[in-house]
N, C-alpha and C positions, 0 to 999 in steps of 0.2 A: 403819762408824759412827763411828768414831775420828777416822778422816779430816774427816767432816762437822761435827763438834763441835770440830776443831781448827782448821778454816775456819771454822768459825762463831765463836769467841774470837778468833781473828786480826782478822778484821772487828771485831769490838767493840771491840777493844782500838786499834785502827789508826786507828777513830773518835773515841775518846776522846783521841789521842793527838793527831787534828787538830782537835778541838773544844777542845783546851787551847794548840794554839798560832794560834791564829783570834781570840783573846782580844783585845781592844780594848788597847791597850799604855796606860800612866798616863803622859797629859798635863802637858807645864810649860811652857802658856804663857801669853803676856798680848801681846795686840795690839792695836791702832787701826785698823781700818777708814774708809775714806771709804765713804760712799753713794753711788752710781753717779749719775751725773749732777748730784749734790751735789744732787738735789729729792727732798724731803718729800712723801707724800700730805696734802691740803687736808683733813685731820681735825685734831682735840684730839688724839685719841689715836693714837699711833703703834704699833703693833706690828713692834718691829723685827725676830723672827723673818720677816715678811714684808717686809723691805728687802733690795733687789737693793745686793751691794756688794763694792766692787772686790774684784779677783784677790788683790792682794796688799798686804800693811798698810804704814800709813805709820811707822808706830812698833812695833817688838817690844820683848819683853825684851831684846836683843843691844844695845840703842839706850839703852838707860836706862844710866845710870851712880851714882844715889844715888834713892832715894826717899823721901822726908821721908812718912809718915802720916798721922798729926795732922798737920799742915797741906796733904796732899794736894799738895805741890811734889816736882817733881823735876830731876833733872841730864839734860844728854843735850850730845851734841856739838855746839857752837856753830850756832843756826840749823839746826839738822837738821829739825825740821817744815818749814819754810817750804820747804826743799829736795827734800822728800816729796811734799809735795804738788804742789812744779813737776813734780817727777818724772811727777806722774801725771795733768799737765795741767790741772791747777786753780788758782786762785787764792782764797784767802779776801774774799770779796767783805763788803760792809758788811751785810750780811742772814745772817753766818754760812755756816761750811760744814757739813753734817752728818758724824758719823763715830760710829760702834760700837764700843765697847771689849770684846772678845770672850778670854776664857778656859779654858783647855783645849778651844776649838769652841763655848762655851756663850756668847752675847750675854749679855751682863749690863746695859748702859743705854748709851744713846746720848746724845750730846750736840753742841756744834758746836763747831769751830775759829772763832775770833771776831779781831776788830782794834782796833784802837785809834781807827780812822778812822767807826767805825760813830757814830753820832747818838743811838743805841737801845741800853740799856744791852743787857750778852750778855743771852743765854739760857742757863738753865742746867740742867746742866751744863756750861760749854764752857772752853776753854783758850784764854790770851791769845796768840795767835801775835808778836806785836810789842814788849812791854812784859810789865813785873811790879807791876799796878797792886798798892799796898797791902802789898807787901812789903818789910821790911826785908833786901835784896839782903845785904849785909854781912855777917847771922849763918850764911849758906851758904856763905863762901869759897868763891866759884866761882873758877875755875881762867881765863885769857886763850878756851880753846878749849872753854869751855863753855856750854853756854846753860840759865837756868832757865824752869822752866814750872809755872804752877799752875792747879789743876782749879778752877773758880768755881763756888760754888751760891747760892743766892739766900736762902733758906729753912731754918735752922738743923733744924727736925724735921721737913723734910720726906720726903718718899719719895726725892726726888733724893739726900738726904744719905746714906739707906740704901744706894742703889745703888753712891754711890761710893765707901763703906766697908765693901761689900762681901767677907764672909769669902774667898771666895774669891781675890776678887783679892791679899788682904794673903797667904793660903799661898802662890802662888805667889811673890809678891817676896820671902819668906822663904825661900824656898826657894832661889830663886839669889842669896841675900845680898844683897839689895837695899837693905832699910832702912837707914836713918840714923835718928839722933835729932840734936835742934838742944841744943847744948853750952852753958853761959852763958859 
């Protein structure tokens, strides 16, 4: 009877042991996605949990080098989008590229890489792949081998504005020192 009670603890305990190391490990990331074939479904509304998209991001945390908040600008290495994206066989056409900003695995809003060459003001969310329209370049001391980028929204209190100040995404860039603030 000993025996059977001492196999029977062992199992419980051997369960417990593997149901605590089975544990989903905490997440620190922040990525860019493209949408696979850079096409949208022909609706208003998109649900990006149901967009197919690529393997692997154009943009991580590892890529960022400053993140301004309040103004939703960042540092990254000289042209590094435009090089991501050849990477992955796209080009931003004048109709925008789509892409998902995704953290710890969780989509949080999509928006498109955009150009300068477009006719059609962005759409927003998107990022200027070419140009820094409407910033004063200057108060960033960008470095020769840097390139800046800023997020565009259209709509001061809209939902997009929510999305992209998104709690989440600011713990993680605090988390690996990302932030900056702008200096007078």
């Amino acid at each position: 009877m000993k025996k059977i009670v001492l196999i029977i603890l062992s199992i419980i305990i051997l369960n417990i042991f593997v149901a605590c190391n089975n544990e989903i490990p905490i997440q620190n990331s922040w990525e860019i996605y493209l949408v696979s074939d850079g096409i949208l479904p022909q609706t208003e509304k998109v649900d990006i949990n149901k967009l197919t998209l690529e393997e692997t991001p154009v943009l991580t945390l590892n890529d960022i080098q400053k993140y301004y908040w309040d103004e939703q600008v960042f540092l990254t290495k000289n042209d590094l989008i435009l090089e991501q994206i050849k990477a992955h066989n796209n080009h931003v056409s004048t109709g925008g590229l789509p892409y998902v900003v995704v953290v710890n695995g969780e989509r949080i809003y999509m928006g498109k890489f955009w150009t300068s060459l477009s006719s059609v003001w962005a759409y927003s969310p998107s990022i200027m792949v070419d140009m820094t329209f409407g910033i004063d370049v200057k108060q960033y001391n960008i470095q020769p081998d840097q390139q800046l980028y800023k997020i565009y929204w259209n709509d001061e209190e809209s939902k997009t504005k929510k999305a992209i100040f998104d709690e989440r995404i600011y713990k993680v860039l605090e988390q690996n020192n990302l932030l900056s603030e702008l200096t007078d």
